[in-house]
MARDRENBA-532676 format. One record per residue: residue number from 1; residue in three letters; x, y, z of N, C-alpha, C in turn. Coordinates in nm, 4 decimals. Atoms other than C-alpha are relative to their C-alpha. Example, Ala and Ser with C-alpha at 12.3 -4.5 7.8 and 13.67 -1.06 7.14 Angstrom:
BEGIN
    nr   rest        nxx        nyy        nzz       caxx       cayy       cazz        cxx        cyy        czz
     1    Ala     0.0890    -0.1190     0.0000     1.2300    -0.4500     0.7800     0.0900     0.1200     0.0000
     2    Ser    -0.0820    -0.1190    -0.0060     1.3670    -0.1060     0.7140    -0.0770     0.1090     0.0730
This chain:
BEGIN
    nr   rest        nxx        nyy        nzz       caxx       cayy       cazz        cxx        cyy        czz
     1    Unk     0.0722    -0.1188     0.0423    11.7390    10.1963    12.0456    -0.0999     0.0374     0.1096
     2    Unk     0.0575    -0.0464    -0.0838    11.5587    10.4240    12.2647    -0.1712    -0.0335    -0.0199
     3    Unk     0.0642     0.0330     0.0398    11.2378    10.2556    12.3197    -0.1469     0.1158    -0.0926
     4    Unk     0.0780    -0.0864     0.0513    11.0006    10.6080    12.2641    -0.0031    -0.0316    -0.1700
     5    Unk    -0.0605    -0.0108     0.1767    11.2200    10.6229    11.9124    -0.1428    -0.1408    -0.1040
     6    Unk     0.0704     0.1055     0.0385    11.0902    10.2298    11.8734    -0.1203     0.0271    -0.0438
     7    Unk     0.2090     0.0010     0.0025    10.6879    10.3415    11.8908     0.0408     0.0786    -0.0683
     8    Unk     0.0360    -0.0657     0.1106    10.7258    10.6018    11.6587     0.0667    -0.0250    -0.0885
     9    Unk    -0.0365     0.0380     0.0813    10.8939    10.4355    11.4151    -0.1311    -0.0744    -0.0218
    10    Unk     0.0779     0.0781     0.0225    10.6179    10.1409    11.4638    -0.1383     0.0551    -0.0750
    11    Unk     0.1335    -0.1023     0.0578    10.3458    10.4391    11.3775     0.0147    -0.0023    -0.0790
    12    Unk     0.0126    -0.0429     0.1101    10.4935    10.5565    11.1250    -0.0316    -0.1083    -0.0791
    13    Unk    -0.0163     0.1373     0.1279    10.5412    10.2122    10.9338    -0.1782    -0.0392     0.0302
    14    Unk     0.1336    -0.0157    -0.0048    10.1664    10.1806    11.0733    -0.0597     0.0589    -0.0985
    15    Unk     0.0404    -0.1116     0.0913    10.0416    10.4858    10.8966    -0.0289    -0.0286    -0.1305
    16    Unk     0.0204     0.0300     0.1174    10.2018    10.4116    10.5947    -0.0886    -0.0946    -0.0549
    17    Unk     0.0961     0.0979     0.0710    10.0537    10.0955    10.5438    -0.1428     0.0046     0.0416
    18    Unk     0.1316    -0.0227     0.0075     9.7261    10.1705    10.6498    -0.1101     0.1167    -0.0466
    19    Unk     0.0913    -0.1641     0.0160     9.6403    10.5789    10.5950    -0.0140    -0.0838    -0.1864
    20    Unk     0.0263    -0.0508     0.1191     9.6223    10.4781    10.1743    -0.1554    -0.1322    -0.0106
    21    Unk     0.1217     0.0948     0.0368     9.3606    10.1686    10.2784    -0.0727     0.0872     0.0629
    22    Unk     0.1124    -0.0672    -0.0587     9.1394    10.4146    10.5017    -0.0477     0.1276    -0.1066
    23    Unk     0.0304    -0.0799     0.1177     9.1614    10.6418    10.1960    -0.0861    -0.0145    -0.1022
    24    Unk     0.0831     0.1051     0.1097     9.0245    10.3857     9.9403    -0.1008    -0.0014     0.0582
    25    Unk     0.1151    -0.0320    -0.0370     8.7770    10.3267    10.1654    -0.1110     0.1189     0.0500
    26    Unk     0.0887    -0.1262     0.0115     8.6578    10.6836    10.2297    -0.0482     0.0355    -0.0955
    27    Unk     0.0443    -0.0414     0.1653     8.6678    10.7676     9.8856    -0.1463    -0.0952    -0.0483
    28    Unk     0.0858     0.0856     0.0300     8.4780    10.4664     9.8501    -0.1424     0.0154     0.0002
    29    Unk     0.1111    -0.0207    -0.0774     8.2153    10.5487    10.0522    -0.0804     0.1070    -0.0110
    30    Unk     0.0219    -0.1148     0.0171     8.2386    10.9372    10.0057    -0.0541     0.0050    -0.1738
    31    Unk     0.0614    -0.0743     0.1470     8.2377    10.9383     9.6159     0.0106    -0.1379    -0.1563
    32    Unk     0.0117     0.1569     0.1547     8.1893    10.5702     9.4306     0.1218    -0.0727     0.0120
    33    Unk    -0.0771     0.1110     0.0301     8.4400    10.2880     9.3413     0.1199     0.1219    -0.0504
    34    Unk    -0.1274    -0.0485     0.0124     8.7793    10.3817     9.2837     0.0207    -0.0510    -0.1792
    35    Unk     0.0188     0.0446     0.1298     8.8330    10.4122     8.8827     0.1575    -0.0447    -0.0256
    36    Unk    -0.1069     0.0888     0.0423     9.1759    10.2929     8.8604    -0.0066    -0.1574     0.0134
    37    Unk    -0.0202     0.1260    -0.0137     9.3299     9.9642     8.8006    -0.0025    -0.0709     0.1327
    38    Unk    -0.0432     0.0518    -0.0762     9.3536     9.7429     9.0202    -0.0653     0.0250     0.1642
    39    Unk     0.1014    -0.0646    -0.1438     9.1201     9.9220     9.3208     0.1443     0.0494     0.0786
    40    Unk    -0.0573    -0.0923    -0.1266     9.3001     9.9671     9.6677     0.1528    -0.0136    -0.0379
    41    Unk    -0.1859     0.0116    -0.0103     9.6638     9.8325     9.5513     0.0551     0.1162    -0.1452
    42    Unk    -0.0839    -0.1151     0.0890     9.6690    10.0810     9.2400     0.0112     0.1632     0.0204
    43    Unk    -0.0116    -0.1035    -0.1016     9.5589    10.3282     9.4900     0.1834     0.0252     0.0666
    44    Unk    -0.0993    -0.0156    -0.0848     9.8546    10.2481     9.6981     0.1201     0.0732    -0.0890
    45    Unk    -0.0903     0.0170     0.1012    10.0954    10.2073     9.3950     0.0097     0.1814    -0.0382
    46    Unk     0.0713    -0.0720     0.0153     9.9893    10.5406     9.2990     0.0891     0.1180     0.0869
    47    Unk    -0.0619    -0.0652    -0.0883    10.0580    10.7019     9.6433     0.1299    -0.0079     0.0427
    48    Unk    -0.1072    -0.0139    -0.0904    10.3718    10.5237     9.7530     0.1422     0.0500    -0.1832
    49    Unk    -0.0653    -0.0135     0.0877    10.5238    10.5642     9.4032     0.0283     0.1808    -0.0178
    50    Unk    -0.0288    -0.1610    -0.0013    10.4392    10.9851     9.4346     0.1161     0.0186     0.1480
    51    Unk    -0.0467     0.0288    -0.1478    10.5961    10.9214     9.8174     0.1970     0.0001    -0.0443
    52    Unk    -0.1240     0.0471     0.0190    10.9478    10.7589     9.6524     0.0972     0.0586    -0.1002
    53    Unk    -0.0602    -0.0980     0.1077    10.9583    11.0403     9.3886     0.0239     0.1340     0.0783
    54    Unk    -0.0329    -0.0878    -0.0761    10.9933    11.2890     9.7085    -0.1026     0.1205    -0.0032
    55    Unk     0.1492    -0.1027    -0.0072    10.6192    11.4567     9.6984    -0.0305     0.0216     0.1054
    56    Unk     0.0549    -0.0126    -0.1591    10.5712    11.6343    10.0328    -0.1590    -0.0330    -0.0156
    57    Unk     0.1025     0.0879    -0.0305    10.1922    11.5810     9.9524    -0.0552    -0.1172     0.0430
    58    Unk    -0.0068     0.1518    -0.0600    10.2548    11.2240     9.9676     0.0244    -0.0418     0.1304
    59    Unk    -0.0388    -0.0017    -0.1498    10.4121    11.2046    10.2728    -0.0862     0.0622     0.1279
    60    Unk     0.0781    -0.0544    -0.1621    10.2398    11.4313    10.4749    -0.1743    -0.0902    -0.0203
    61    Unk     0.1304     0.0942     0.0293     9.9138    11.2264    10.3472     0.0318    -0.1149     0.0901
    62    Unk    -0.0334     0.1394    -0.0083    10.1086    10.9349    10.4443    -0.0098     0.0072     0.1768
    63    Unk    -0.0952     0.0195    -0.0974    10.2129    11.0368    10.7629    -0.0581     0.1042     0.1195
    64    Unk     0.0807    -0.1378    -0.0664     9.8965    11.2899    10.8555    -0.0477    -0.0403     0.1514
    65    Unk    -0.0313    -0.0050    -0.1655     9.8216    11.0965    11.1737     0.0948    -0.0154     0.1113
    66    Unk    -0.0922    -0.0212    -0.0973    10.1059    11.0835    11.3160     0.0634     0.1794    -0.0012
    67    Unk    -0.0097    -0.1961     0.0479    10.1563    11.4859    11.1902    -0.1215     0.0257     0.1583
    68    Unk     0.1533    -0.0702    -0.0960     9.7751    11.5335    11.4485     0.0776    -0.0413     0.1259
    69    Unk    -0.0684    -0.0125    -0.1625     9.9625    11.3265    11.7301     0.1096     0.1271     0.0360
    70    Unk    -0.1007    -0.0468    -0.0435    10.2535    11.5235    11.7130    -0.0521     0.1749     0.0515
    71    Unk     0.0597    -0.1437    -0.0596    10.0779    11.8747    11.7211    -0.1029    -0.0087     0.1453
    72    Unk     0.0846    -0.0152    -0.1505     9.8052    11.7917    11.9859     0.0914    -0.0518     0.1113
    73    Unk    -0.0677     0.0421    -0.1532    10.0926    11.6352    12.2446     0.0906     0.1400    -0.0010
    74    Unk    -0.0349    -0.1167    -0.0316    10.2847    11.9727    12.1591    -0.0854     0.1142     0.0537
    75    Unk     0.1315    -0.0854    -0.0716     9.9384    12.1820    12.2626     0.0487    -0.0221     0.1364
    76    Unk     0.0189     0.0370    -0.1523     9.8830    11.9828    12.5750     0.1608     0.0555     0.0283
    77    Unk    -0.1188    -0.0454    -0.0398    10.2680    12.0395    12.6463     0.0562     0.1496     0.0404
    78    Unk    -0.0035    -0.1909     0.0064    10.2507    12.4380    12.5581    -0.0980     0.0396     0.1375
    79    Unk     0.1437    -0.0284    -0.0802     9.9322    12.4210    12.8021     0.0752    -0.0025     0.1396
    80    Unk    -0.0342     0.0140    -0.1705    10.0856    12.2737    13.0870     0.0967     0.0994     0.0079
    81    Unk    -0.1343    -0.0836    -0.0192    10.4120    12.4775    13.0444    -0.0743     0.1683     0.0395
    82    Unk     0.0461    -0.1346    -0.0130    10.1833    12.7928    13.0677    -0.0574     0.0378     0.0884
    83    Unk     0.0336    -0.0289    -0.1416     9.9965    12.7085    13.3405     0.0726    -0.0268     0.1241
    84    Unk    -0.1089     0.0001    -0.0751    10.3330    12.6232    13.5023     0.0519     0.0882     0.0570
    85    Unk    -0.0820    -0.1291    -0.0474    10.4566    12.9698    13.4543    -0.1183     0.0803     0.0419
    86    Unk    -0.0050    -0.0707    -0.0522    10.2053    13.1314    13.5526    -0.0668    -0.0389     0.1128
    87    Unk    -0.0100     0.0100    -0.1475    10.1578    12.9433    13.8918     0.1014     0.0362     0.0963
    88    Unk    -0.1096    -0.0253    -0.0545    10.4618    13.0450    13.9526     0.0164     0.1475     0.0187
């Protein structure tokens, strides 16, 4: 497998398992204890269970920083390509 492919696979599976603990803890922080069961795992439960029922919310939640890489390396990319053409 093409190694690029490799790293963004490794993100994504990153992401997942970490964007719903940086969540818990924002919330945490932002607006009190988390009132479900179970704290950060009924959090998860929660998210990956809306995720496996095919909720684009879920996903793109899941999957929002690798969503920011992908737009800011397409910027920079549009950028250079523009000041490509018109050095040319």
């Amino acid at each position: 497998m093409h190694a690029a492919i490799k790293r963004w696979l490794i993100y994504a599976s990153l992401c997942v398992v970490m964007v719903p603990i940086f969540v818990f803890v924002g919330g945490w922080i932002l607006a009190g204890p988390y009132e479900g069961r179970v704290g950060v795992f009924g959090l998860m439960f929660h998210i990956y269970g809306d995720a496996l029922s095919v909720d684009l919310s879920a996903w793109v939640l899941l999957l929002s920083p690798l969503l920011l890489i992908l737009i800011w390396r397409c910027t920079l990319w549009l950028s250079r390509d523009i000041k490509r053409r018109q050095s040319v």
